[in-house]
N, C-alpha and C positions, 0 to 999 in steps of 0.2 A: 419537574415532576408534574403527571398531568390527573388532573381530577378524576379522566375520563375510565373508571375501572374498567372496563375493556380491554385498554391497552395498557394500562400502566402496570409495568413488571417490579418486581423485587428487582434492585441490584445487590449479588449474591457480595459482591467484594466492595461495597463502597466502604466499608468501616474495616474491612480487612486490616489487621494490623494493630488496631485501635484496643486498647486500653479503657473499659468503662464499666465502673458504680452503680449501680442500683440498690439506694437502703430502701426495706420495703418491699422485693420482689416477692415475697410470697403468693400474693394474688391480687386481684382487679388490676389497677394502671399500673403497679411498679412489677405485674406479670406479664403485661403486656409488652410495656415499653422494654425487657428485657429481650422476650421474646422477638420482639421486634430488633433489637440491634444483632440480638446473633442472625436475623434475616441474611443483615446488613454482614456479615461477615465478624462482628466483633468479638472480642475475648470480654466477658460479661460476668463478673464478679457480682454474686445474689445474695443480701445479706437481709438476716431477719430471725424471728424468734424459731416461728415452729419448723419444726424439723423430726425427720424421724425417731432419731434419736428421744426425745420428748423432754431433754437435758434444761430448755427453760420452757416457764410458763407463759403462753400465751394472753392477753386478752379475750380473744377467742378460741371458743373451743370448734375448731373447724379444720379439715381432714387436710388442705391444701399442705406443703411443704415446701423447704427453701430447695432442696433438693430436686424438685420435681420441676421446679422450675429453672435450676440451671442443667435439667438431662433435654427439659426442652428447648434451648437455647442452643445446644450442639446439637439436636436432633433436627433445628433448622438451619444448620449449616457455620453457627459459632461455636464458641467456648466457653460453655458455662461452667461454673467454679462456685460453689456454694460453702458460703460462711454463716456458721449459725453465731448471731451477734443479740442480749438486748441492749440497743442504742440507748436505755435509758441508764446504762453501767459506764460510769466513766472508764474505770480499768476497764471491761472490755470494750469500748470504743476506741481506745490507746491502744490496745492490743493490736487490733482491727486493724488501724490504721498504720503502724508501725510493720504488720505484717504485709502487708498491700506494698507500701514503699520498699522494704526486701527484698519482693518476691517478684513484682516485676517495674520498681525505680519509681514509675512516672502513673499519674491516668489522662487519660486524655478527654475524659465523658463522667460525670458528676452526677447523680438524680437520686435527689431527698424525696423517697414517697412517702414516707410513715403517718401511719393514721392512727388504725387501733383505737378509737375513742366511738367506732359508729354505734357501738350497745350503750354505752355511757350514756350519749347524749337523746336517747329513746327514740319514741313513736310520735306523731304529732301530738297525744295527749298529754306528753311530757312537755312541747315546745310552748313558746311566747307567754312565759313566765317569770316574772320577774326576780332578778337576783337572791331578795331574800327568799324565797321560794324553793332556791334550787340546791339542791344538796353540794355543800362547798366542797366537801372532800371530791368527789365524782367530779365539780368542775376544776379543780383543780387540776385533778390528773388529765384531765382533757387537755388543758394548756401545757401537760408535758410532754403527754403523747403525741400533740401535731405541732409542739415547737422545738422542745429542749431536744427532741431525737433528730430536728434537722441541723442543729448544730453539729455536722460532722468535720473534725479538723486533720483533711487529707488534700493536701495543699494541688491544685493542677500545674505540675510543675513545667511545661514546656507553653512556649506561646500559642492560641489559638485555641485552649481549650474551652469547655463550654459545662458549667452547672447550671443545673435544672432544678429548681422549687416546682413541685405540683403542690398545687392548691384548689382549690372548690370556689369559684367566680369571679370577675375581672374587678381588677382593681376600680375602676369607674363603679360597677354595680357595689363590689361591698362598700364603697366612698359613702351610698345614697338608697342600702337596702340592711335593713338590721336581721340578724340572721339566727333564729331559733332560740339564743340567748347570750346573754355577757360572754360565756366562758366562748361557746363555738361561735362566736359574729369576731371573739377577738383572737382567736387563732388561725381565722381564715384573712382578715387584715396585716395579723402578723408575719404569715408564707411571704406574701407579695411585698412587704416592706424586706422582709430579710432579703430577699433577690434585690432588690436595687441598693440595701448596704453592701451588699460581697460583690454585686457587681462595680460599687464603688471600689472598692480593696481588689478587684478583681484587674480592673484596668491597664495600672501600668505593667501589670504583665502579661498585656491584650490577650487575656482571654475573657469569657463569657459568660454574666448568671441572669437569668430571667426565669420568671413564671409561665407556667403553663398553666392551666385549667379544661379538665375534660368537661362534655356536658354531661347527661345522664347516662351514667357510664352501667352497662349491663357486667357488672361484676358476677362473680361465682354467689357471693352474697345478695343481690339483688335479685336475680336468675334465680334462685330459689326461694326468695321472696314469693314471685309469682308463677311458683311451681311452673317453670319450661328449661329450658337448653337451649343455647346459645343457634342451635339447629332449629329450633321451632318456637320462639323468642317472637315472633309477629300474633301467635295467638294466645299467648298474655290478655289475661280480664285483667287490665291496668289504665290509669288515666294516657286521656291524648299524648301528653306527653312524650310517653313509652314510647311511640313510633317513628322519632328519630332521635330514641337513644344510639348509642356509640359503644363499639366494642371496648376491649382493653385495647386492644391489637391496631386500634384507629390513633390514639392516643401516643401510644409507643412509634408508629409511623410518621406522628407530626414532629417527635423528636430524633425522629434518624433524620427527619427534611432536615433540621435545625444545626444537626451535628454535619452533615455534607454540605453545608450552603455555607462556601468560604466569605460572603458576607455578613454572618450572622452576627458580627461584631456592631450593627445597628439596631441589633434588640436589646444590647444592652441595659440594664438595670428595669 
């Protein structure tokens, strides 16, 4: 795959066939990378709270739906299949997952994006606060919103498969950067450790779990932050930074690379 956008095309069928998860797809990177695999041709099962229906309650009160984004996954040439799930319900995660094995046996493509903790953990005038300072219940739920719902138990039943942790920084930087506070500095170390446990348990039945991490991801939430659209996103009054943030759709691309690169068995853990 070549860097050079000019040339480098979607292939419509490389996932053709395929079998693939996304907890989280409602919106930013687990709408992307969803959208991105139906690019790829996959069958792309979207699971998450909101949905039209309005059947569970959100952390966010925000207009995106799980449906909308499995009509766009076949409207770029896959399958999208929208499950309204909250990952924080064991019975319906058993459900979830019991119904997934069913309905079509095996997955072949795994991706924990669940966050839902970005109102919890505030503004900057909320950050680099020290523990007792910070409201325990609110940190609390943070560590279950970006851990306990990546514990999802849907086994990759055939060789070669590949899960995906997204997370927020590389393992090196959270090692040797403290990050807003106890609750979110140890949920964003925890992503990147659970990928190299289940990539341990992953192993001998050669499939795949590693982390990912987008940079400054211009989410639907962000995007509105700085009142623009994703169409006119350069004239953003926002820090340097901004200007080379990342779509969702950049992100979702880095892991269809991941899922077509029959070497990916060396990113292991």
């Amino acid at each position: 795959m070549r860097a050079d956008t000019a040339t480098w095309r979607v292939n419509p069928n490389a996932l053709r066939g395929r079998i693939a998860v996304v907890a989280g797809a409602t919106r930013g990177a687990g709408r992307g990378i969803a959208a991105a695999l139906g690019e790829a041709g996959a069958t792309v099962i979207c699971s998450g709270r909101s949905s039209r229906t309005r059947s569970l309650k959100s952390d966010y009160d925000r207009p995106e739906t799980i449906e909308e984004t499995a009509e766009l996954v076949t409207s770029l040439g896959g399958h999208g299949v929208p499950f309204v799930v909250d990952h924080l319900d064991v019975g319906q995660v058993m459900r979830f997952a019991d119904q997934v094995r069913g309905r079509y046996g095996h997955i072949d493509i795994l991706v924990n994006d669940i966050w839902g903790a970005e109102q919890l953990k505030g503004g900057p005038p909320d950050w680099n606060k020290p523990i007792w300072q910070v409201d325990l219940q609110k940190g609390l739920r943070i560590l279950r919103l970006a851990v306990d719902t990546h514990l999802l138990p849907i086994l990759i039943s055939r060789p070669g498969g590949l899960l995906v942790e997204v997370t927020d920084g590389t393992a090196d930087y959270n090692a040797s950067h403290y990050r807003i506070s106890v609750f979110y500095d140890l949920a964003k170390v925890a992503i990147n450790r659970l990928a190299f446990s289940q990539g341990h348990e992953l192993a001998p039945h050669r499939a795949t779990a590693l982390a990912v991490t987008p940079g400054w991801l211009r989410s639907e939430m962000m995007l509105d932050a700085y009142e623009v659209t994703e169409d006119n996103w350069r004239t953003a009054t926002a820090p340097p930074g901004f200007a080379v943030s990342e779509s969702p759709r950049y992100v979702g691309r880095a892991v269809v690379a991941l899922a077509t690169d029959p070497r990916r068995d060396r990113w292991n853990q």
